[in-house]
Each structure stands twice: as C-alpha cells, then as structure tokens.
N, C-alpha and C positions, 0 to 999 in steps of 0.2 A: 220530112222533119226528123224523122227516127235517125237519119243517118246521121246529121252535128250534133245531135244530143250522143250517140254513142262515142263519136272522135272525141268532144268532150268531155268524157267518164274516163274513157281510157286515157285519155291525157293529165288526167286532175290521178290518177292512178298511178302514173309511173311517172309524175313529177313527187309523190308522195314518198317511193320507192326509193327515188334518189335523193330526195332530201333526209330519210334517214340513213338513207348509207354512209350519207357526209358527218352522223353526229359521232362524236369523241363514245369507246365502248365502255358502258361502265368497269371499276375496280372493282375484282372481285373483295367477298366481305371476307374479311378476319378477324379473329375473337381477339380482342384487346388481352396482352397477357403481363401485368408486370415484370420488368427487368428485375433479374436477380443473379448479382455476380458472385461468380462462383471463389468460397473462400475453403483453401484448404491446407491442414496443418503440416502435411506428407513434406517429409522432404531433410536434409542439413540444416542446422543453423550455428551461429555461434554469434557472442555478443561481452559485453562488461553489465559490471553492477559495479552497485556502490550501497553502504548501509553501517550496520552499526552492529555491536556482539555485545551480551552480555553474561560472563561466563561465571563460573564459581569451583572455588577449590573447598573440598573438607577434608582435615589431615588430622589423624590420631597420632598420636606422638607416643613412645615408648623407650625404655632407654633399661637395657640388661632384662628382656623380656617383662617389665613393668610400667604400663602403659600413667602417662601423668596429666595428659592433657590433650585437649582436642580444640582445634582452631577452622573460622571459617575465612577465605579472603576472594573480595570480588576482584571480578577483571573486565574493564569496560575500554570502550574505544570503539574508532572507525575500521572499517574493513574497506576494501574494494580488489578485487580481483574481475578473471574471465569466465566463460563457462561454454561449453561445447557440447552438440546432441545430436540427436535424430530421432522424428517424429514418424509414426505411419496410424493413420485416419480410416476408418472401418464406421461408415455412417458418422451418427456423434461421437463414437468413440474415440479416442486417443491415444497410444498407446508409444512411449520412448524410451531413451535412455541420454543421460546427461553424466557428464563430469566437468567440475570446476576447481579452482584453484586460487586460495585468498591470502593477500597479505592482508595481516589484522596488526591493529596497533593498541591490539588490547592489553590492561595491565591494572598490577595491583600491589598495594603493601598491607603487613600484618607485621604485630610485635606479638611472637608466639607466649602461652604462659610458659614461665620458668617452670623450667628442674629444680624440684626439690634436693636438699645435698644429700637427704636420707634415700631419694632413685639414684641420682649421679652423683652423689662421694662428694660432691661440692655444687653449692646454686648455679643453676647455668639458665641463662636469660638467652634470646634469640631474636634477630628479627626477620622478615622474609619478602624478599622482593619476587613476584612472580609474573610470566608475562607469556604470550602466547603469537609466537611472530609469524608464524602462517599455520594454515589449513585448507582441509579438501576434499572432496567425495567424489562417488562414483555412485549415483541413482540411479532406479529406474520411475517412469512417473505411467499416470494415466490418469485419463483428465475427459471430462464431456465439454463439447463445443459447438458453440449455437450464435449465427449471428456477429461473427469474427470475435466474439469472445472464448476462452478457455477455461476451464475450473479444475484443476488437478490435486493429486496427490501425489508424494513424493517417498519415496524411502531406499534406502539401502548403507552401503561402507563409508566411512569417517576416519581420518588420521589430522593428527594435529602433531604441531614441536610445543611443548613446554617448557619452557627454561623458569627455573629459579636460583633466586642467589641469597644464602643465608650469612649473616654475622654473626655470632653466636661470642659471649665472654663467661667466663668461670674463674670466679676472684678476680687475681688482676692479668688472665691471660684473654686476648682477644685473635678472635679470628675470623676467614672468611671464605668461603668455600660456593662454586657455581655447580650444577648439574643442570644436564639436558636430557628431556626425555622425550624416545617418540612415540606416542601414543595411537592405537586402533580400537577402534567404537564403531558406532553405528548414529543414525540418523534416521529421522521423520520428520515430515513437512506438511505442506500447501501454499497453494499460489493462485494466482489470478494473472490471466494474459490477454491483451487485444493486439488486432492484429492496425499495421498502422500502413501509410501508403510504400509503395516501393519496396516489397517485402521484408518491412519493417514489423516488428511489434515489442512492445514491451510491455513488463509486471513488475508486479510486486510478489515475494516470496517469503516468508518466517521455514525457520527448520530449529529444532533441537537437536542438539549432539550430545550423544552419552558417550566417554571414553574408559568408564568404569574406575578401580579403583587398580594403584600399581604399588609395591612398595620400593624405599628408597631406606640408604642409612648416610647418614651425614658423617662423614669424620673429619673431625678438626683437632690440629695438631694440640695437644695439651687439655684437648677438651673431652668430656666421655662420650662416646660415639651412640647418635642419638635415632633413633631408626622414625620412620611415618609410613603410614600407610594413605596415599592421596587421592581422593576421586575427582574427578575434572568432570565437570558439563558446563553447554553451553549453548546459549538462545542467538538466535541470528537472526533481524529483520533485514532484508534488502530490495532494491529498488535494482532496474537492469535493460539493458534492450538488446534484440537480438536481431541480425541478419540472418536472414531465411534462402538458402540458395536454389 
C-alpha cells in the first residue's frame, strides 16, 4: 500500500510545481509619484504688448531771467510696441535682461499763462501742443517663480522723443514755433507672467519713467524769447505675450 500512496504525493507535488510555474510573475511594486512637468524660465524670448501711457509735463516759464508762470499738461494715449530678452533660472530665482521699444500715441494741450508786458515789453499769451511719439528701455529684471507663474521687478535706462509745438501772440503779432527733444531718464517697474502652452506666456506689466527736467527757450520772430525749464514723467500700464525659444 505504501508504494501508491507515495507515487501519489509525488505526483499531486510536481503537478503543483508545474502549475505554478504556468502563473503570470507578479509586477514589481512602485511608489506612486505624481507627475510634474518641468517649467523653466532659462532661455530667449521676444514678443509685443499693447497698453496705455499716462504721462505729465511741469514747465516754469521765465522770460529775461524772470520767472512768470508755471504750467502743468497731461499726455494720455495707447502705446503698443515689441520687447526682446533673456532669462536664466537658479532654483526660484530669475534673473534677465530686456529691451523694448514703443510707439505711443500719447498727447496733450495747455494755454500757458501770459507774460506780463512788465517781464516781456508787451503781453504775450501762449499755447502748447505736446506729444510723445515713441519710447524705450533697456532693463534688467528678477523675479521668483513657482508653478508656471513669475513675480518680478524691473529697472534700469529710459529715452523718449518729445515734441512740442507752441503758438505764442504779442499785440497783434502771431507766431509758431516746433521743437523736438530727446530725452534720457530711467525707469522702475513690476509685472506678473504665466507661462502658457507652446512656449508661450504672457503678462501684465506697469513701469514709471523719470526723464527729469531739461531747459528750452522758444523764439519767435517778433516775440520776446521765452525760456522753460520742462520735466517729463510717465506711467505705463501694459499687457503682452511673449515667445520663448
């Protein structure tokens, strides 16, 4: 009897043997790790904006080293130009440099106060067309980023043209006289950037521009020749997207 009870152990044994050989081997375990795509600010960009300027002139008026009046005149309008950079990324950090370049359609009028005839010899009335037809800078920025977003700050050089055009009458003589000036200041900022598909992103960005004060003297034929000393600044909100290459 000992001997089929044994052929049947070792049969029920190495049918067992081979039935797990035949089963699929488990997948090994792995720790579940959320995906997270990698976003980084390094690298070219360049892109357009579009926004709006809000600028301001203050001009003392003087006429034979005696000063007779001081005027203020806004300059509003759209802007839109390009802007060009290069970012490099150190953890959150951010660290670039940018220049851009805008035509503005900013502008503005003022009726200056008159010259007295006891400063200029005879009443002299004025008025002043002012306008500001481009501008531009050259930044550097740095900025923390987290989450394809950016938070920077901005500063550095500023140039602007400012053109104005005066009419100016003394009794019954009238005249009218243009000057163009190019103006160097500086600039501070801030902005906000996300980053969008296809190396895309775009912000929103505010800067102020100081171009300081410069003097001018008007002369017009017949009239007494009228000097200002002008300071220009000026606010910039804009909007913008950039390619990332």
């Amino acid at each position: 009897m000992r001997s089929p009870l044994i052929a049947i152990a070792i049969l029920s044994v190495t049918s067992a043997v081979s039935y797990g050989a035949d089963l699929p081997r488990p997948i090994p375990y792995k720790a579940y790790t959320p995906y997270e795509k990698v976003r980084d600010w390094t690298g070219f960009y360049a892109g357009v904006n579009l926004g709006g300027g809000f600028a301001n002139t203050n001009s003392d008026f003087s006429s034979g080293g005696t000063g007779f009046a001081s005027a203020s005149n806004n300059l509003t309008g759209f802007i839109a130009g390009g802007q060009l950079g290069y970012n490099w990324q150190s953890g959150p950090a951010v660290f670039g440099v940018e220049a851009d370049f805008q035509y503005s359609g900013q502008k503005g009028s003022i009726v200056a106060p008159p010259c007295p005839a006891a400063v200029c010899g005879v009443a002299t009335s004025a008025s002043y067309s002012q306008s500001i037809p481009w501008f531009g800078t050259a930044r550097a920025r740095i900025g923390y980023a987290a989450d394809g977003w950016m938070l920077y700050a901005t500063g550095g050089y500023a140039y602007a043209d400012l053109k104005s055009d005066a009419v100016a009458t003394a009794g019954a003589t009238t005249a009218a006289a243009s000057q163009t000036q190019f103006r160097n200041g500086w600039t501070i900022g801030a902005g906000a950037e996300m980053m969008l598909g296809n190396n895309w992103s775009a912000r929103v960005e505010y800067l102020y521009l100081d171009f300081g004060t410069v003097s001018s003297a008007w002369v017009l034929p017949g009239i007494p020749t009228v000097n200002a000393e002008t300071r220009l600044y000026d606010n910039v909100v804009r909007a913008g997207v950039n390619y990332r290459f």
